[in-house]
C-alpha positions as CSV (number, residue, x, y, z in Angstrom):
1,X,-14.1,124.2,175.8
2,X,-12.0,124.4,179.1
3,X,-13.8,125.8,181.8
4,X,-17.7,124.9,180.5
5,X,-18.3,121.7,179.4
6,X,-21.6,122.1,177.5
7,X,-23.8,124.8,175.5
8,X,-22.4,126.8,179.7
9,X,-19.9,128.2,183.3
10,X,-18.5,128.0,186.1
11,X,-19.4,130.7,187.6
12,X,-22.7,129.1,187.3
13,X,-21.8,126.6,189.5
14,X,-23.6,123.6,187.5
15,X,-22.4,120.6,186.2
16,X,-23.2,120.7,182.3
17,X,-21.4,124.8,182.0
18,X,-18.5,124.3,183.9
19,X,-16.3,123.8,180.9
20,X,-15.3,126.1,178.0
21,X,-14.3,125.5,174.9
22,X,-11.6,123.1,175.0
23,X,-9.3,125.1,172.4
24,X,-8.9,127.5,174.8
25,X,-6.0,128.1,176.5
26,X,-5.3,127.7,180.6
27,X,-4.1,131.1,180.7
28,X,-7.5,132.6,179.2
29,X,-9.9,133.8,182.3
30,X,-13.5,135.1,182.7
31,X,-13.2,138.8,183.5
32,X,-16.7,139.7,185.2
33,X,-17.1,143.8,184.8
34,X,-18.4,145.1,188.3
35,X,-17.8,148.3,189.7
36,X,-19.1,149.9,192.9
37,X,-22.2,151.3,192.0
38,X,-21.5,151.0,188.2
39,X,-23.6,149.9,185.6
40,X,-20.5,148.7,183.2
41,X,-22.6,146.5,180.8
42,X,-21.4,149.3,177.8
43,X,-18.2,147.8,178.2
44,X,-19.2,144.1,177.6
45,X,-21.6,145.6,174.6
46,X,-25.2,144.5,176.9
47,X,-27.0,147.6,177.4
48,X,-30.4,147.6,180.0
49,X,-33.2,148.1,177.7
50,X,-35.6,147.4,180.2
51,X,-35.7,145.5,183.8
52,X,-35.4,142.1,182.0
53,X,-34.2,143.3,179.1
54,X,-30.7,143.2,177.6
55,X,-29.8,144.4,173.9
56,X,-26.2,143.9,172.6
57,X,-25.6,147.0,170.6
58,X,-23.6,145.7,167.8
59,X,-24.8,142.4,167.0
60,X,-28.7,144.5,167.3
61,X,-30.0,141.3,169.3
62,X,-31.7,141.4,172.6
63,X,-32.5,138.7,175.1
64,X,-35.5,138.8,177.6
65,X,-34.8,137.5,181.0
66,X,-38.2,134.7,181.1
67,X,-40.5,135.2,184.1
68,X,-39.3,133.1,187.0
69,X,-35.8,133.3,185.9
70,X,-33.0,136.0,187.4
71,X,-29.7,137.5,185.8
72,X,-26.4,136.5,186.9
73,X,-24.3,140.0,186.2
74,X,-22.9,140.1,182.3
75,X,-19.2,139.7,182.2
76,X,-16.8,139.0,178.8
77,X,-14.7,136.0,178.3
78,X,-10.9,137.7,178.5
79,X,-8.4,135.8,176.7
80,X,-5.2,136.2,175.8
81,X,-5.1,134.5,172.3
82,X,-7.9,136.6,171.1
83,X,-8.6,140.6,171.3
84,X,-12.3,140.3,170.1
85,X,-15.0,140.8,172.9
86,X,-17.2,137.5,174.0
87,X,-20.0,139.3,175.7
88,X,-21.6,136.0,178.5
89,X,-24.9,136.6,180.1
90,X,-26.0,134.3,183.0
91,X,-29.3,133.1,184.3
92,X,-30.6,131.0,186.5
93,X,-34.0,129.0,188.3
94,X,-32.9,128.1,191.4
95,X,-35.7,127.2,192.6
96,X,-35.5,124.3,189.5
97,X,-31.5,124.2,189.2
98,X,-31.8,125.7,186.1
99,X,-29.1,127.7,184.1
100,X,-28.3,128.9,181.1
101,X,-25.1,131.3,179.5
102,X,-25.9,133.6,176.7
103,X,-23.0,133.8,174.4
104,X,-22.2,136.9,172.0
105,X,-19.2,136.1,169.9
106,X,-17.6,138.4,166.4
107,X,-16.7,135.7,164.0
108,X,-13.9,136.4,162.0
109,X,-14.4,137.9,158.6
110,X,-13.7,134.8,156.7
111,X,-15.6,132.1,158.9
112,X,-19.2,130.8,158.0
113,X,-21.7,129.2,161.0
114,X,-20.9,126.1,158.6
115,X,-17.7,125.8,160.7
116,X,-19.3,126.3,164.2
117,X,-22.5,123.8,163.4
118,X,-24.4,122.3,160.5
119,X,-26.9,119.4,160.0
120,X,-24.7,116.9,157.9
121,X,-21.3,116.0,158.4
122,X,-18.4,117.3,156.1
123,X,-14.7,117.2,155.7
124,X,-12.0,114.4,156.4
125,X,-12.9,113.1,158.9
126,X,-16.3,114.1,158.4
127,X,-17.5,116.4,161.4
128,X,-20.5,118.5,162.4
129,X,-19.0,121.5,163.2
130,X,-16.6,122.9,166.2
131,X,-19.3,123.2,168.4
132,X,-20.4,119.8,168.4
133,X,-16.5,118.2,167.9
134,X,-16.1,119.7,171.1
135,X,-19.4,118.5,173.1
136,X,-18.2,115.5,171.9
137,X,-15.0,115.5,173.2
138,X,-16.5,116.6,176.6
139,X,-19.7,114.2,176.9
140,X,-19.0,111.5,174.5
141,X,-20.4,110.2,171.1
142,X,-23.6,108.8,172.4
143,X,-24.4,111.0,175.0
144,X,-24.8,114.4,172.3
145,X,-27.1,114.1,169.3
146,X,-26.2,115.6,166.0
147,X,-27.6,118.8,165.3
148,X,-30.9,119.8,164.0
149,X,-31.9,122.9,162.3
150,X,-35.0,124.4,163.7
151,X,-36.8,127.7,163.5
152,X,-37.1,130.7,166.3
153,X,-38.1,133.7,164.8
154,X,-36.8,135.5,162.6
155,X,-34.0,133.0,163.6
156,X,-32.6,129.6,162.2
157,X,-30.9,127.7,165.0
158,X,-28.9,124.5,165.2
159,X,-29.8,122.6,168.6
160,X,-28.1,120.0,170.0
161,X,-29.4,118.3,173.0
162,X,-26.7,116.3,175.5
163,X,-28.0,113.6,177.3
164,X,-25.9,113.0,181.4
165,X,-22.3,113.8,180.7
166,X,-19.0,114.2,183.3
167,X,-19.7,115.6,186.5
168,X,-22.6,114.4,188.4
169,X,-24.0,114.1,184.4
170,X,-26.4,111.2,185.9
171,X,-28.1,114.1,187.3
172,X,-28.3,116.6,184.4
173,X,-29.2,116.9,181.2
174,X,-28.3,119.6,178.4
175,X,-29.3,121.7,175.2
176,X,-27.1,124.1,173.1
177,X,-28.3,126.2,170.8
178,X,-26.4,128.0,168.0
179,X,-27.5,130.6,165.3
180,X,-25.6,133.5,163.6
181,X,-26.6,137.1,162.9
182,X,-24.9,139.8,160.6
183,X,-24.6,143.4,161.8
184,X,-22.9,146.4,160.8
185,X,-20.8,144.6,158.3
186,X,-20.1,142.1,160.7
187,X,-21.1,138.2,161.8
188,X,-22.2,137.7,165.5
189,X,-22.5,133.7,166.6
190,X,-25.0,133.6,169.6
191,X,-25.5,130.5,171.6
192,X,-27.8,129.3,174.4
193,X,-26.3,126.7,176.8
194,X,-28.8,125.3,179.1
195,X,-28.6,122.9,182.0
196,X,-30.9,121.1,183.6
197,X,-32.0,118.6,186.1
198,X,-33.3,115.3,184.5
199,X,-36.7,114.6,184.6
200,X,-40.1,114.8,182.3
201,X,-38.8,115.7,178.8
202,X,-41.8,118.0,177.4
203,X,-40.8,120.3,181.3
204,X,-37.4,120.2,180.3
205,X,-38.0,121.3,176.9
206,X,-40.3,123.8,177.7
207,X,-37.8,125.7,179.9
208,X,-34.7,125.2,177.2
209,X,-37.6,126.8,174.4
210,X,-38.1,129.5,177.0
211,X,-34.4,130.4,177.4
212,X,-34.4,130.2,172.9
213,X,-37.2,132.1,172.4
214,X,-35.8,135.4,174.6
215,X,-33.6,136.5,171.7
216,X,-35.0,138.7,169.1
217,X,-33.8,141.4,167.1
218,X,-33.1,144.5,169.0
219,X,-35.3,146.9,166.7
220,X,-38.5,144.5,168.1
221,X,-38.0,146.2,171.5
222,X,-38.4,149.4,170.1
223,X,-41.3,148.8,168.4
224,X,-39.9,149.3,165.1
225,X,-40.6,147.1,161.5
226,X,-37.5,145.2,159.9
C-alpha cells in the first residue's frame, strides 16, 4: 500500500493506516464525496440505513458503527489505474486513539480471496497472499503474523494481527481483517484495518472484535431470513 501502511489512512491521521497498498500508484488519490448539504454516500455505494448504520448496496453487506465509536464521512479510493469503485468508511475512539477503515472492494472476475489471503503459504516463493506480502513489506517479517482463519457470522475471515511497525509503531499496535462476499454475480473483498494504542491485549482485542463483528449481511437489518 502507499498511503496506509496497515489493515488503514491518512486521513485518519494514525500511524498504522497512513499507508495504502504499496502497488498503487503516486498519482492515485483519495477522493472524499462531500457536498453542501448533500448526503452523496449513493455515489460511493454506502447508503444510511439507520443513524449508525451503513449498507453497501451491491456487495448486500452492512456495517454498524459500535457504541462509543463515531464515523469519519465515506469517501472512494480514486485511482487512475483502475475504474472499479473502493467504497472506505472511517471510524474512530478518540477518546482511546482508536481507528479503523472499512474497505469495499469488486474483485475482478477471475481472482479468488486465495490471492488476497490464505492460511498456508503457496507459490514460488511461497507467499500468504497480497495482503500480507504487503504488510510485510511495510512492518517487517517479525512484526506481522501469518494469517489465521476465524469465524464472524455468517462470515469466514483471515486476521492478521501487526505487532509496532514504522511511524511511532513503538506506540501502536494493529489487526487486519479480510473476508470476501459474492453478490449479484459479483465478488466483494471487505477488510477491517484497525489501529490501536498498545496496551492490555484482551482491551485491545475486544475493540478490534467490536470493529469485526459490525458487518453482517444487509438483509439482517431488515429483518429478513437468508
Amino acid at each position: 500500500m502507499s498511503p496506509v501502511p496497515f489493515l488503514l489512512l491518512s486521513v485518519l491521521a494514525a500511524p498504522v493506516v497512513a499507508q495504502e497498498s504499496a502497488k498503487e500508484s503516486p498519482k492515485d488519490k483519495e477522493e472524499v464525496l462531500a457536498g453542501p448539504g448533500d448526503d452523496r454516500r449513493d455515489l460511493t455505494l454506502l447508503k444510511r440505513v439507520t443513524e449508525t448504520t451503513y449498507q453497501h448496496e451491491a456487495a448486500r453487506v452492512s456495517f454498524t458503527v459500535p457504541d462509543g465509536w463515531k464515523e469519519i464521512r465515506p469517501h472512494r479510493l480514486n485511482r487512475k489505474i483502475d475504474p472499479r469503485i473502493s467504497t472506505v468508511l472511517g471510524i474512530e475512539r478518540a477518546d482511546r486513539e482508536l481507528v479503523a477503515s472499512l474497505y469495499w472492494i469488486p474483485m475482478n472476475p477471475d481472482q479468488k480471496l486465495s490471492a488476497w489471503v490464505r492460511e498456508a503459504p503457496a507459490g514460488s516463493p511461497p507467499e500468504y497472499g497480497e495482503e500480507y506480502e504487503t504488510l510485510k513489506t511495510v512492518y517487517g517479517k517479525d512484526h506481522v503474523s501469518a494469517p489465521v482463519r476465524m469465524r464472524s457470522g455468517p462470515f469466514d475471515v483471515y486476521r492478521i494481527n501487526i505487532v509496532g511497525g514504522p511511524d511511532r509503531g513503538d506506540k501502536y499496535d494493529g489487526v487486519l481483517f479480510v473476508f470476501a462476499v459474492e453478490s449479484g454475480g459479483a465478488t466483494w473483498l471487505i477488510k477491517a484495518r484497525v489501529s490501536f494504542p498498545k496496551g492490555d491485549r484482551a482491551q485491545t482485542d475486544a475493540w478490534a472484535m467490536d470493529v469485526l463483528q459490525g458487518f453482517r449481511p444487509a438483509a439482517e437489518d431488515r429483518g429478513e431470513k437468508r
